[in-house]
Backbone as CSV, one residue per row, in Angstrom:
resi,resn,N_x,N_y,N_z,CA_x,CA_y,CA_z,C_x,C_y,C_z
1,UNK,0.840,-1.213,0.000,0.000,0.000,0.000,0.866,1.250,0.000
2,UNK,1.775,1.606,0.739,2.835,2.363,1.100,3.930,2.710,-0.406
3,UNK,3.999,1.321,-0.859,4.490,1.434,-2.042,3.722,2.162,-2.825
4,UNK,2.393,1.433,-2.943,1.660,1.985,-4.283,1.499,3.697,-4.179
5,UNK,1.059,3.766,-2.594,1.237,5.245,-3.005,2.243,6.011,-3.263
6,UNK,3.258,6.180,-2.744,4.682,6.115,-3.376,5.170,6.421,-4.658
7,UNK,4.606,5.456,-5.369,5.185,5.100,-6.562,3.627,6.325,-7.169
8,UNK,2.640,6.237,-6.609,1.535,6.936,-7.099,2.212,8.933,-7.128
9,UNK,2.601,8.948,-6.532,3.239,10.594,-5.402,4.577,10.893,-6.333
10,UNK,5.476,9.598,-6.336,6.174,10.230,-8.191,6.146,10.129,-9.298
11,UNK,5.274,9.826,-9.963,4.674,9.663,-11.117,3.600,10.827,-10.920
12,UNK,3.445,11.570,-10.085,2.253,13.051,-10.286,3.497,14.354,-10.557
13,UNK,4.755,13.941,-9.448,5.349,14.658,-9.041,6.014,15.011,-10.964
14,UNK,6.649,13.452,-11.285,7.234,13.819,-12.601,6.473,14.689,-13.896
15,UNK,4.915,14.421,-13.706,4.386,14.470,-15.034,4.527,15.952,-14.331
16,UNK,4.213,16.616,-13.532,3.679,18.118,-13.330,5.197,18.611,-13.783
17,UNK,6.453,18.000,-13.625,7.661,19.074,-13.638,8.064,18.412,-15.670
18,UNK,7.159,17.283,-16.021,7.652,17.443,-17.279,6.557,18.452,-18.015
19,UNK,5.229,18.263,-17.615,4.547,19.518,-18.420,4.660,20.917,-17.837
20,UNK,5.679,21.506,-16.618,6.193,22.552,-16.734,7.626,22.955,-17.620
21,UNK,8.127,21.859,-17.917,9.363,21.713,-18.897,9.259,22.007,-20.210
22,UNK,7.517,21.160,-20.448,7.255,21.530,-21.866,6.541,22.716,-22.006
23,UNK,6.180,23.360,-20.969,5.433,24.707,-21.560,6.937,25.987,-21.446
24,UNK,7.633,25.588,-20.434,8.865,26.738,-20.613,9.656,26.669,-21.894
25,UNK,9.579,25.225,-22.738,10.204,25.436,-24.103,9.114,25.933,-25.590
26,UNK,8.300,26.459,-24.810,7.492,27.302,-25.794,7.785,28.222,-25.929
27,UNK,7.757,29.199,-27.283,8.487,30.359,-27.287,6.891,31.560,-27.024
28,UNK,7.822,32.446,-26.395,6.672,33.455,-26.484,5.215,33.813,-27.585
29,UNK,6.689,33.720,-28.762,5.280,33.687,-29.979,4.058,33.047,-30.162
30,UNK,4.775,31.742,-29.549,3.891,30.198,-29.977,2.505,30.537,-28.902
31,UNK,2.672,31.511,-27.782,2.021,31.252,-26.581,0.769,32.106,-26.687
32,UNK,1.053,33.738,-27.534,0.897,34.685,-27.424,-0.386,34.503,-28.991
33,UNK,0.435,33.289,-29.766,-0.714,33.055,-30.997,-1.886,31.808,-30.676
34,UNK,-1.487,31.212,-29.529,-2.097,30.541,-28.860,-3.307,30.760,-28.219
35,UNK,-2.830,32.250,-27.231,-3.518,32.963,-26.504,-4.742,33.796,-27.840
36,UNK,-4.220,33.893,-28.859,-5.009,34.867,-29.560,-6.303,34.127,-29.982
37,UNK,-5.740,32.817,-30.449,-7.157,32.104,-31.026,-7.796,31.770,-30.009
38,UNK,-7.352,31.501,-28.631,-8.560,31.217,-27.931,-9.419,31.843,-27.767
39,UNK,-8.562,33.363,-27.350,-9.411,34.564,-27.284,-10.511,34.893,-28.521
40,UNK,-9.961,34.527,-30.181,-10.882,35.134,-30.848,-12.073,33.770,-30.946
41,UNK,-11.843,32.201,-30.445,-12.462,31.721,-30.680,-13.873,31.755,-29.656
42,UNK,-13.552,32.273,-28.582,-14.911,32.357,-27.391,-15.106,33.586,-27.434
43,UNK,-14.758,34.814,-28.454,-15.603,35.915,-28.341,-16.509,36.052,-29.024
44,UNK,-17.855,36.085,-28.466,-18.784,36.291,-29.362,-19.411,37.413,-30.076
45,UNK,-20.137,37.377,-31.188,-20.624,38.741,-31.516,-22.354,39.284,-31.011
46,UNK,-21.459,40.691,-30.214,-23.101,41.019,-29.742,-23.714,41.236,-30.724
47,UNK,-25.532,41.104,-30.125,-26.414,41.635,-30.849,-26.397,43.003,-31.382
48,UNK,-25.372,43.824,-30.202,-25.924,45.364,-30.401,-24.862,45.991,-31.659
49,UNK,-23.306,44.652,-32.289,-22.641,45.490,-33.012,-23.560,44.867,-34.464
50,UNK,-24.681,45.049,-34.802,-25.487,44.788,-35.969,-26.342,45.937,-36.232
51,UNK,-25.782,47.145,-36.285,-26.102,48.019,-36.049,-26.514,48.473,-37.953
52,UNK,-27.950,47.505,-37.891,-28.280,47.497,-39.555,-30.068,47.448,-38.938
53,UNK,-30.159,48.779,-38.905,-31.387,49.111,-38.574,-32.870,49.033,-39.474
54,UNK,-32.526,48.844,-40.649,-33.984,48.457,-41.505,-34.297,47.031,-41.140
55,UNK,-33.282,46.363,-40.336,-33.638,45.054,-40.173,-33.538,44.774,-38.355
56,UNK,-34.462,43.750,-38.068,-34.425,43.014,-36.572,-33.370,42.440,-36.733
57,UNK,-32.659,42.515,-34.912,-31.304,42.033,-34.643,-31.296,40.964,-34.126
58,UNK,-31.981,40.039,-34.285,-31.709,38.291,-33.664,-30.585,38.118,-33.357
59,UNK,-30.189,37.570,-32.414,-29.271,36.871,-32.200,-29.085,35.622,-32.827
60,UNK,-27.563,35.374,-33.117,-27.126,34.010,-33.914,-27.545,32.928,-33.185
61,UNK,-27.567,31.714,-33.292,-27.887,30.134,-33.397,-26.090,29.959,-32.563
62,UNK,-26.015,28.991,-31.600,-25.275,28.643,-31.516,-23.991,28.342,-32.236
63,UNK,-24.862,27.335,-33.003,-23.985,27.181,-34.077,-23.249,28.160,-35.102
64,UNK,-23.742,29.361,-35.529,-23.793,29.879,-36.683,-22.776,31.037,-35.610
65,UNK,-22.931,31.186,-34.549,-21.843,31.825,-33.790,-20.544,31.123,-33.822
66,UNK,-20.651,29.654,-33.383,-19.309,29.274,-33.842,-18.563,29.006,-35.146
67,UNK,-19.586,28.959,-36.345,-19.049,29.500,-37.336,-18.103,30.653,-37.592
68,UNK,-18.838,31.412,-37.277,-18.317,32.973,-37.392,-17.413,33.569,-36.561
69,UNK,-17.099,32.774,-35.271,-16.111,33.012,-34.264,-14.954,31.764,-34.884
70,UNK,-15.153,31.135,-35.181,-14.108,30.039,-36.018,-13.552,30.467,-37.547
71,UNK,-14.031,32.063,-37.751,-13.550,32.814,-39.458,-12.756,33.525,-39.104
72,UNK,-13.277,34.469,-37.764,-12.834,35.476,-37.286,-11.258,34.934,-36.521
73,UNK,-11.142,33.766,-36.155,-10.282,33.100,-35.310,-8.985,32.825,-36.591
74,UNK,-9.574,31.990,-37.899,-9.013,31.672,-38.562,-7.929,33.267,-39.108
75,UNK,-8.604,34.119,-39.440,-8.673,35.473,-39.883,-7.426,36.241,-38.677
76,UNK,-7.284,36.200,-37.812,-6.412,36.321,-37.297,-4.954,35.453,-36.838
77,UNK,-5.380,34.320,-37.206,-4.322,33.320,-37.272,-3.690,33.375,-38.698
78,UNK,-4.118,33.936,-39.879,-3.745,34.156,-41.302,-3.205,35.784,-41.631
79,UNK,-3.096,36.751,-40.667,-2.733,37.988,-40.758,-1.668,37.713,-41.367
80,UNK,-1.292,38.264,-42.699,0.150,38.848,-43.214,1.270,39.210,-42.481
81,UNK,2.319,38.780,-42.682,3.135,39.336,-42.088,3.897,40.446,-43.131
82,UNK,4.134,41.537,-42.268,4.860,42.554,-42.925,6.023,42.723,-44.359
83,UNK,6.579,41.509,-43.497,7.907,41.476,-44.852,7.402,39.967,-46.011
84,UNK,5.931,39.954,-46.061,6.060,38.647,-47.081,4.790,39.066,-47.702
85,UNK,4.631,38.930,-48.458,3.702,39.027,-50.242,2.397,37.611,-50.186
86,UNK,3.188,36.587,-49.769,2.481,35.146,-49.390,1.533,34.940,-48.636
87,UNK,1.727,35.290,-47.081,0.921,35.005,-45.894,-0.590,35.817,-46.465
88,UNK,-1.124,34.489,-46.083,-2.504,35.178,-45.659,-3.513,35.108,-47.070
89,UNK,-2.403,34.720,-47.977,-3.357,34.709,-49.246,-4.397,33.650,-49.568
90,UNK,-5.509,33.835,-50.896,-5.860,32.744,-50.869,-5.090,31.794,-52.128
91,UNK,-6.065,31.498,-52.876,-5.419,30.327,-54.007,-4.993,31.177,-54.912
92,UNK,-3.286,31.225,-55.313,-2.759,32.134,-56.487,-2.205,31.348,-57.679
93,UNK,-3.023,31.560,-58.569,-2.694,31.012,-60.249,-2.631,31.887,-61.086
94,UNK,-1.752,31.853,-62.306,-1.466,32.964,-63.222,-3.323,33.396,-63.787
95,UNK,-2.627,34.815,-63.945,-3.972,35.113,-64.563,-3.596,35.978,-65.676
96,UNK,-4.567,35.040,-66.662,-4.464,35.905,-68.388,-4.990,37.305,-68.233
97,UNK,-4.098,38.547,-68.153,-4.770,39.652,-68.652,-6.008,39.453,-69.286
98,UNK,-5.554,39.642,-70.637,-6.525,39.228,-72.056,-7.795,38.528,-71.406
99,UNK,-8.055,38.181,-70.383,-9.594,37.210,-70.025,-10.392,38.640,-69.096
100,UNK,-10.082,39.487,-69.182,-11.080,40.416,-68.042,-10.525,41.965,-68.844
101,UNK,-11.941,42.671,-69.552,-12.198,43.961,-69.710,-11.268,44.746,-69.326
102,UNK,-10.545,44.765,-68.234,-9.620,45.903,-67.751,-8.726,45.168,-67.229
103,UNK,-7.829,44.014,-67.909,-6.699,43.074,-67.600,-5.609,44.146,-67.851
104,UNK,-4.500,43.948,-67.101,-3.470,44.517,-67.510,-2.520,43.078,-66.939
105,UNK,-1.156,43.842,-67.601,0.113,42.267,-66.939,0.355,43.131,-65.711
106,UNK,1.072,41.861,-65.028,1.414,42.658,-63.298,2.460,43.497,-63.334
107,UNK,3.691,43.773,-64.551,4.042,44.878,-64.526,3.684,46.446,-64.372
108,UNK,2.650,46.393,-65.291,1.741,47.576,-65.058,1.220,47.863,-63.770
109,UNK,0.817,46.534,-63.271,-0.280,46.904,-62.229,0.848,47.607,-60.988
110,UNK,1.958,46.596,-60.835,3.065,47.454,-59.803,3.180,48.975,-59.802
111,UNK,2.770,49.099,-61.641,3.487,50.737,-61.838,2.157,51.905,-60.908
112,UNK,0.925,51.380,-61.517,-0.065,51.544,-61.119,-0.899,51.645,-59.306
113,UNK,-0.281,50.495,-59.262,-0.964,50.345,-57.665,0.241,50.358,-56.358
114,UNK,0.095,50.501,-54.898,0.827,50.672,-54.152,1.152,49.614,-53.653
115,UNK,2.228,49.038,-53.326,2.242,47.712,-52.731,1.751,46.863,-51.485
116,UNK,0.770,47.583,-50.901,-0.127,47.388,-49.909,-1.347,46.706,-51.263
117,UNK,-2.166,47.891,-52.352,-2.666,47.378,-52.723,-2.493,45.889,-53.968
118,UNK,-1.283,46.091,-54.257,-0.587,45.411,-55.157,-1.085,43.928,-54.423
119,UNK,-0.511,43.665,-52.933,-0.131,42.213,-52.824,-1.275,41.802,-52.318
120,UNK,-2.764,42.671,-52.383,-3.931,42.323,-52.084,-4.482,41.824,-52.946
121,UNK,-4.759,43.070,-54.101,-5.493,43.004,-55.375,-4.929,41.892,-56.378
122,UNK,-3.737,42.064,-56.270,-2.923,40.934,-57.441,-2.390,39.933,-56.915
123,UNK,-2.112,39.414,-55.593,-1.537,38.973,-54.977,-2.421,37.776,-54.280
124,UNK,-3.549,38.656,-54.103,-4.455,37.848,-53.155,-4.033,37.843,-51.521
125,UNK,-3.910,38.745,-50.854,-3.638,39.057,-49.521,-4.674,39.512,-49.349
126,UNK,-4.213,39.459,-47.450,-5.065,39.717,-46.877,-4.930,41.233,-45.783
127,UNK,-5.805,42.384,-45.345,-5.534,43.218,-44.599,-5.750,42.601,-43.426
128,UNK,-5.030,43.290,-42.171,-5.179,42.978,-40.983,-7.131,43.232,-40.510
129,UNK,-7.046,42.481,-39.708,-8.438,43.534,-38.912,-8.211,44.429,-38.409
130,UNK,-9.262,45.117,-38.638,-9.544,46.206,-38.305,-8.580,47.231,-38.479
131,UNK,-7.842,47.573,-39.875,-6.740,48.430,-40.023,-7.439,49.163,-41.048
132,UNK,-8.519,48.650,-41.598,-9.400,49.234,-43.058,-10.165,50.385,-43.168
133,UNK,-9.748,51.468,-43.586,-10.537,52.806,-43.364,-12.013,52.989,-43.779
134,UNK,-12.286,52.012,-44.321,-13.865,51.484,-44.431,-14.453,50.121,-43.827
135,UNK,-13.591,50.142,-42.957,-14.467,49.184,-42.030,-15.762,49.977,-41.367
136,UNK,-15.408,50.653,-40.717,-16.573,51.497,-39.581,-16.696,52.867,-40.486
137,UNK,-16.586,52.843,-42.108,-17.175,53.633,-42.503,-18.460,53.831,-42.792
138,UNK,-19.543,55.276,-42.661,-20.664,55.146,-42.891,-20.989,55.640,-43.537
139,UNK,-19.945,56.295,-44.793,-20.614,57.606,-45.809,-21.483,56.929,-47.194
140,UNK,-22.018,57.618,-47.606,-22.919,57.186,-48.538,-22.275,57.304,-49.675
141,UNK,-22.936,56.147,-50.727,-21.670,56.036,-52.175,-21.912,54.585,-52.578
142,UNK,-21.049,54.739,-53.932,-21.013,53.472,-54.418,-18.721,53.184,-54.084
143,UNK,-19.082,51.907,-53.718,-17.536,51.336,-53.615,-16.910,51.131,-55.199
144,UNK,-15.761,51.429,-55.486,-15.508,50.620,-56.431,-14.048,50.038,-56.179
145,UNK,-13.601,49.177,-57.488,-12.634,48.363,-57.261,-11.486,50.051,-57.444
146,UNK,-10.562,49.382,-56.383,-9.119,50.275,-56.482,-8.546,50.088,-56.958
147,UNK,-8.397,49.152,-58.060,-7.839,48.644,-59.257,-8.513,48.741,-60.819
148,UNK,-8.996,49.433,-60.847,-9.723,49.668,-62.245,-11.308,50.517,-62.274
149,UNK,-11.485,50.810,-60.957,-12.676,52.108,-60.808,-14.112,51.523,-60.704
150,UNK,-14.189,50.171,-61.451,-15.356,49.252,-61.692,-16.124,49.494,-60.051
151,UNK,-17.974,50.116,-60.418,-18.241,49.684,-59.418,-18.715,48.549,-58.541
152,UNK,-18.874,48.278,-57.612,-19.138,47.297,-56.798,-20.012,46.701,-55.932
153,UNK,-19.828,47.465,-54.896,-20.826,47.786,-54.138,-21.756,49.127,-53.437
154,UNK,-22.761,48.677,-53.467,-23.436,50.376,-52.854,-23.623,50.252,-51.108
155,UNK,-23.195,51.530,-50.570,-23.458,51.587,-49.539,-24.345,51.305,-48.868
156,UNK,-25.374,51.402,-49.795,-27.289,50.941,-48.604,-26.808,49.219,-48.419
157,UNK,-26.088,49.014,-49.248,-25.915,47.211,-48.512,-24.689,47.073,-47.850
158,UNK,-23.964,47.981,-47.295,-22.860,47.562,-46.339,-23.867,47.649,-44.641
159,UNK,-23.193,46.963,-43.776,-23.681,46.719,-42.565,-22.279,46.079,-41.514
160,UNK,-22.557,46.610,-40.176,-21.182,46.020,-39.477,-21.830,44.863,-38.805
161,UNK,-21.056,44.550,-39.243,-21.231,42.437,-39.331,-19.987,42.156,-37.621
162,UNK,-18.877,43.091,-37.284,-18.049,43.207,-36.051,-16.994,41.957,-36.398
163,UNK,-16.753,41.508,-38.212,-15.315,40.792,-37.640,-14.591,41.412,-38.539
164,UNK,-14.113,42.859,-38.529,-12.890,43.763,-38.540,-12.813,43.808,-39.802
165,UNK,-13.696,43.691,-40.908,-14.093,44.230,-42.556,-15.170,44.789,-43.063
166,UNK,-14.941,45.642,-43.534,-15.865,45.890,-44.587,-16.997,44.684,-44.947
167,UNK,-18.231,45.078,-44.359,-19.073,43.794,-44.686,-20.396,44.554,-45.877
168,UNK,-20.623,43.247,-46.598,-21.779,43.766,-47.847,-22.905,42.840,-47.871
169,UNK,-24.196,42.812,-48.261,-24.881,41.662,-47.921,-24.996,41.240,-49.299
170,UNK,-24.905,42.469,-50.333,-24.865,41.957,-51.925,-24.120,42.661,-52.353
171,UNK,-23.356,42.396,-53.926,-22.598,43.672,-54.859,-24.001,43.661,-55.750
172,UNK,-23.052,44.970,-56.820,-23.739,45.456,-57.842,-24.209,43.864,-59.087
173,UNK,-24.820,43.721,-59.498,-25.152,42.622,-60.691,-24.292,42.707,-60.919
174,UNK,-23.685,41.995,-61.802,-22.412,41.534,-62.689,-21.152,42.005,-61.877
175,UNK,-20.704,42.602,-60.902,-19.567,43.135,-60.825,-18.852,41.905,-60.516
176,UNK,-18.813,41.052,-59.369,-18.141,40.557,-58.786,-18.334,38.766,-59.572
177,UNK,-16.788,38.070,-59.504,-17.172,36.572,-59.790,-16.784,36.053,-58.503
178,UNK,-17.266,34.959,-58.670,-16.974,33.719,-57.348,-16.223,32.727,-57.721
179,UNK,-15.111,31.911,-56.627,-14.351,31.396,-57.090,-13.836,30.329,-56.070
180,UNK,-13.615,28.976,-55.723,-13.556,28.303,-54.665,-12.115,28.251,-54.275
181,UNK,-12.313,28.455,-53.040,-10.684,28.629,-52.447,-10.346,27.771,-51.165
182,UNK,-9.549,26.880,-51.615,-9.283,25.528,-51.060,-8.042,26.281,-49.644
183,UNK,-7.633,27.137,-49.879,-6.570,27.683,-48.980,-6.584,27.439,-47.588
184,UNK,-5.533,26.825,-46.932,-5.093,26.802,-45.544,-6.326,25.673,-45.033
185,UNK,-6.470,24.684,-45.833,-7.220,23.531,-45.481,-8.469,23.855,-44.946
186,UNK,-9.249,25.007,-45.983,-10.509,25.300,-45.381,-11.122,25.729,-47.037
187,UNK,-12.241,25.550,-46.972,-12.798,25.721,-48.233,-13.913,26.883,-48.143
188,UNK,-13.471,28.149,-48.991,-14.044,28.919,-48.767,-14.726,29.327,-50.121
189,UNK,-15.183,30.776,-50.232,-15.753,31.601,-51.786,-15.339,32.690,-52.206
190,UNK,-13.939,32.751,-52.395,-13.319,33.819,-52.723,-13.936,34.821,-53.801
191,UNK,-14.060,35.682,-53.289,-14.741,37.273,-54.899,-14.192,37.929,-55.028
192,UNK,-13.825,38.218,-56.615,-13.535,39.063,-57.473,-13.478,40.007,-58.084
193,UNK,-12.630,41.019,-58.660,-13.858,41.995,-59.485,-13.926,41.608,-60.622
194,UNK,-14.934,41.509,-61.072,-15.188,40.871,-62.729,-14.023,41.791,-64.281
195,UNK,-14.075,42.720,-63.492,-13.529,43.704,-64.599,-11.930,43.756,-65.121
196,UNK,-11.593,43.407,-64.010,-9.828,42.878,-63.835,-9.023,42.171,-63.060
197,UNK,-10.204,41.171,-62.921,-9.893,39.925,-61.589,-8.829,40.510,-60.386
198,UNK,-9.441,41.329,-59.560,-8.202,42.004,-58.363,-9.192,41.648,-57.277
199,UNK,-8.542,41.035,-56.339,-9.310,40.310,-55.586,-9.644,40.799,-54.225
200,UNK,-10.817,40.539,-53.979,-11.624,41.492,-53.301,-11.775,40.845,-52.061
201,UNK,-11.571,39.793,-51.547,-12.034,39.399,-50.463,-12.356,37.766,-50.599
202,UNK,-13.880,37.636,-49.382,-14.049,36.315,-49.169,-15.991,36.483,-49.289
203,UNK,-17.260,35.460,-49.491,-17.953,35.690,-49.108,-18.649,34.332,-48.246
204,UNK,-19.312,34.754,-46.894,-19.760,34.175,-46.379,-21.632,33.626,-46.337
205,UNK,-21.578,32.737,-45.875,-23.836,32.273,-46.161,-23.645,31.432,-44.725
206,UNK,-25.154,31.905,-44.580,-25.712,30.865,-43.615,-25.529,31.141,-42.034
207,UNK,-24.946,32.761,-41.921,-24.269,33.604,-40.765,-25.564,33.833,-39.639
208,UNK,-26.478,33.651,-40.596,-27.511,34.556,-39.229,-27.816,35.911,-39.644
209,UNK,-26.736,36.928,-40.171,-27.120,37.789,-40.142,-28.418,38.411,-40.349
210,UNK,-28.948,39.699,-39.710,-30.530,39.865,-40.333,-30.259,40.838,-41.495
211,UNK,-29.761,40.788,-42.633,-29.877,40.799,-44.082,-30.519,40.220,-44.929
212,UNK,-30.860,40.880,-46.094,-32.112,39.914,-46.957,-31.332,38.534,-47.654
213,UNK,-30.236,38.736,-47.881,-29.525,37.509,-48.609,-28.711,36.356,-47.438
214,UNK,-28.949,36.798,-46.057,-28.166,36.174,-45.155,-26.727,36.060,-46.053
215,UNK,-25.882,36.555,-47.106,-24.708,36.812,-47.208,-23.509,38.032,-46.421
216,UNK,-22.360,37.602,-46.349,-21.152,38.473,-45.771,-20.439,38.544,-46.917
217,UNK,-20.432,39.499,-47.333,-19.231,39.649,-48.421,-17.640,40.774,-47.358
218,UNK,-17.091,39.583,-47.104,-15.860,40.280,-46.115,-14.775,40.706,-47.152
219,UNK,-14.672,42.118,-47.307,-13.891,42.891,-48.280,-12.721,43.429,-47.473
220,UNK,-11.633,43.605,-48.170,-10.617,44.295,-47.992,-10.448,45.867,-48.504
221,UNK,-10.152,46.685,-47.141,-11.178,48.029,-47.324,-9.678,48.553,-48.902
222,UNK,-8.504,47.731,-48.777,-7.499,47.940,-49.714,-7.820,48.232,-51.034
223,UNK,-9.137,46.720,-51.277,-9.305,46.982,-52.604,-10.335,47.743,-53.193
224,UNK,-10.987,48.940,-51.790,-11.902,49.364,-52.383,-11.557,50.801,-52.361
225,UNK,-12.497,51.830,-53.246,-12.213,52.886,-53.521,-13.677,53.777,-53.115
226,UNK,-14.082,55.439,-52.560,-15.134,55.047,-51.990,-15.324,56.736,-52.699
């Protein structure tokens, strides 16, 4: 008996000083990106940031909260990093000028666009949250692409949706294409602008939101022009 407990008293003693061993060889970063998704994965979105008043503010479905706290989570675990062109993008394949109305080659477009918008629009990046000067914008207008003027979206359908973009519930007819984006082992609906394929974002269904299309069109305020 004496034994067993014993033998019970170091075997608690070891595991507690090997899983303090293994959390001190974690690096800050690892801890701090750790800390972030938990945080963005149990925050939920209030009712009151739906601040889209022609419509009732229901609250989301369980479920359809952890959807949307599992985009928002993802979405911050995919932030760009400063010195790379890559992070954060979605699916990048050459694209024929010659196939879109206002194609140009990516030489031009460098000459043309800033390299913030460059590694968005042509690149397929992503802006941080909440860094977008039309996120919590409310002026009235039509959006267009910042890459070729094409418009997009109209303001009577933007609404703050609260995960750190520019949210739309529809674009203009024809502006935008859809496109499936297998990226970072998640399958999403990447959109376009029809006019010179510069890529606009992501769109979301099935959110809850109280919009007539229950769509999120999560834009990058980069590629828009207002």
């Amino acid at each position: 008996m004496l034994l067993a407990r014993s033998l019970s008293h170091s075997a608690t003693r070891h595991a507690t000083r090997a899983t303090s061993l293994d959390v001190a060889k974690l690096r800050p970063t690892s801890l701090l990106a750790t800390a972030t998704a938990l945080i963005a994965l149990h925050q939920p979105v209030p009712a009151s940031s739906l601040s889209f008043s022609p419509f009732s503010t229901n609250p989301h479905s369980q479920q359809q909260q952890q959807q949307h706290q599992h985009q928002r989570a993802f979405s911050l675990w995919s932030r760009p990093a400063a010195s790379s062109n890559k992070m954060g993008s979605s699916a990048s394949s050459a694209v024929d000028p010659a196939s879109f109305p206002k194609g140009k080659p990516d030489s031009e477009w460098r000459a043309q666009l800033s390299p913030e918008q460059f590694r968005i629009l042509r690149q397929k990046g992503t802006e941080m949250a909440g860094t977008g000067k039309y996120n919590k914008h409310a002026a009235q207008g039509v959006y267009t692409c910042a890459g070729c003027d094409t418009p997009l979206y109209k303001s009577t359908t933007k609404f703050d949706s609260g995960c750190g973009w520019p949210a739309f519930f529809d674009a203009i007819p024809g502006a935008i294409d859809r496109h499936v984006d297998r990226t970072f082992g998640m399958e999403r609906i990447e959109i376009t602008c029809k006019a010179c394929g510069g890529h606009l974002g992501h769109v979301f269904k099935g959110e809850g939101f109280p919009t007539p299309t229950d769509e999120r069109h999560c834009v990058n305020s980069v590629s828009l022009n207002l």
